[in-house]
C-alpha positions as CSV (number, residue, x, y, z in Angstrom):
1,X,153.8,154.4,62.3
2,X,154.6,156.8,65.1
3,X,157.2,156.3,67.6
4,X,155.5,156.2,71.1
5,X,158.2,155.8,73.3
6,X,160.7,158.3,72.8
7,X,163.7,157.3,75.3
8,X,163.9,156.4,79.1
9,X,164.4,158.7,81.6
10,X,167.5,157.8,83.8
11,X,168.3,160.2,86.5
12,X,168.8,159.0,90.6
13,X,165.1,158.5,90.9
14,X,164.0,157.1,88.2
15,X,166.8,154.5,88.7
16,X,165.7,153.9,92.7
17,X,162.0,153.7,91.1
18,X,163.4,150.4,89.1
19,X,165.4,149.1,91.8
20,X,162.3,149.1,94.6
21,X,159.1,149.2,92.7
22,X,159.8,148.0,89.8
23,X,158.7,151.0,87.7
24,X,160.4,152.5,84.6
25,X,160.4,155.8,82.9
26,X,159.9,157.3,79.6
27,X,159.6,160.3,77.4
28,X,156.9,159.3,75.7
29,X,154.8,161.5,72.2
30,X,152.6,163.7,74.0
31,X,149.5,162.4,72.0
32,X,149.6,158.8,73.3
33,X,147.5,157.5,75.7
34,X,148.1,155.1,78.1
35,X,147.1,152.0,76.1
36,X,149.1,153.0,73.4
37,X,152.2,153.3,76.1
38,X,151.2,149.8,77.7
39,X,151.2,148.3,74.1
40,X,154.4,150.0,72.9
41,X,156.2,148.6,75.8
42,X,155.1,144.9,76.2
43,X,156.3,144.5,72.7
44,X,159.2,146.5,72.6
45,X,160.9,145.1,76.0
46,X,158.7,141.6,75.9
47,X,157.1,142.5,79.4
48,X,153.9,142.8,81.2
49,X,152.7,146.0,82.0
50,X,150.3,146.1,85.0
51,X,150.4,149.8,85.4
52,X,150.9,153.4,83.5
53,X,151.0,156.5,85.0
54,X,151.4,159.9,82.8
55,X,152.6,163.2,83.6
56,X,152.5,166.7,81.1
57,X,155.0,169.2,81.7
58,X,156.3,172.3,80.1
59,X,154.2,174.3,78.2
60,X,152.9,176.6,80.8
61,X,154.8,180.3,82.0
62,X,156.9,182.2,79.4
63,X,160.2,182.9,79.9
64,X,162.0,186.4,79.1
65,X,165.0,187.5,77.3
66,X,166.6,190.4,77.0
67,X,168.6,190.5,74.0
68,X,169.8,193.4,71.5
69,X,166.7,193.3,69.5
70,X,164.5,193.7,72.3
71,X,162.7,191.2,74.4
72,X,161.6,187.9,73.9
73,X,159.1,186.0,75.1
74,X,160.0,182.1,74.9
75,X,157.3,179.3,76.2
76,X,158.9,176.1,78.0
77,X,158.8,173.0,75.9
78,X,155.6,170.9,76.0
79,X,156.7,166.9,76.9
80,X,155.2,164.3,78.6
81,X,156.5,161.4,81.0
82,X,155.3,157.6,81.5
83,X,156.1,155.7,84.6
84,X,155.3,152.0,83.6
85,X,154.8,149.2,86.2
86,X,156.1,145.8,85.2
87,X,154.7,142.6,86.8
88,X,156.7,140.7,89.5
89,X,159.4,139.1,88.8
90,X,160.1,141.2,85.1
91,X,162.5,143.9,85.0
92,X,163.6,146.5,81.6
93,X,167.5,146.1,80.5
94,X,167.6,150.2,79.7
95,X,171.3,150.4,78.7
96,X,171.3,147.2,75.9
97,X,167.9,147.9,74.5
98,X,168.2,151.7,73.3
């Protein structure tokens, strides 16, 4: 079995994002949709999920080095990013959890 959710994502906004609208967020395999995210978190935090959003990032403009051996051409990495709703009332322990 794949792993779905690969870790949260906890930087200042992310952590406001819980705080006010109770939304969380993951790194997440970039193949997996959003009903595989839903269903990977309702059973690994024991929530209910009432919304997912998904972002792709990375991937796009190369990047160039110039090194001794000449230049090289380096592509961003390719990762993707879940903000999950929870219902009212639920919230995600991030830091016992993982």
């Amino acid at each position: 079995m794949k792993t779905i959710i690969k870790k949260p994502i906890i930087t200042e906004k992310a952590t406001n994002l819980s705080e006010d609208l109770n939304q969380f967020s993951f790194v997440v395999d970039p193949k997996a949709n959003k009903i595989e995210i839903k269903n990977a978190v309702e059973k690994l935090y024991n929530v209910e999920v009432k919304d997912v959003r998904t972002m792709i990032y990375g991937g796009g403009k190369s990047s160039i080095k110039y090194t001794n051996k000449g230049i090289v051409e380096q592509r961003s990495k390719k990762w993707k990013k879940a903000i999950v709703t929870v219902a009212e009332g639920e919230t995600i322990d991030l830091f016992n959890n993982f």
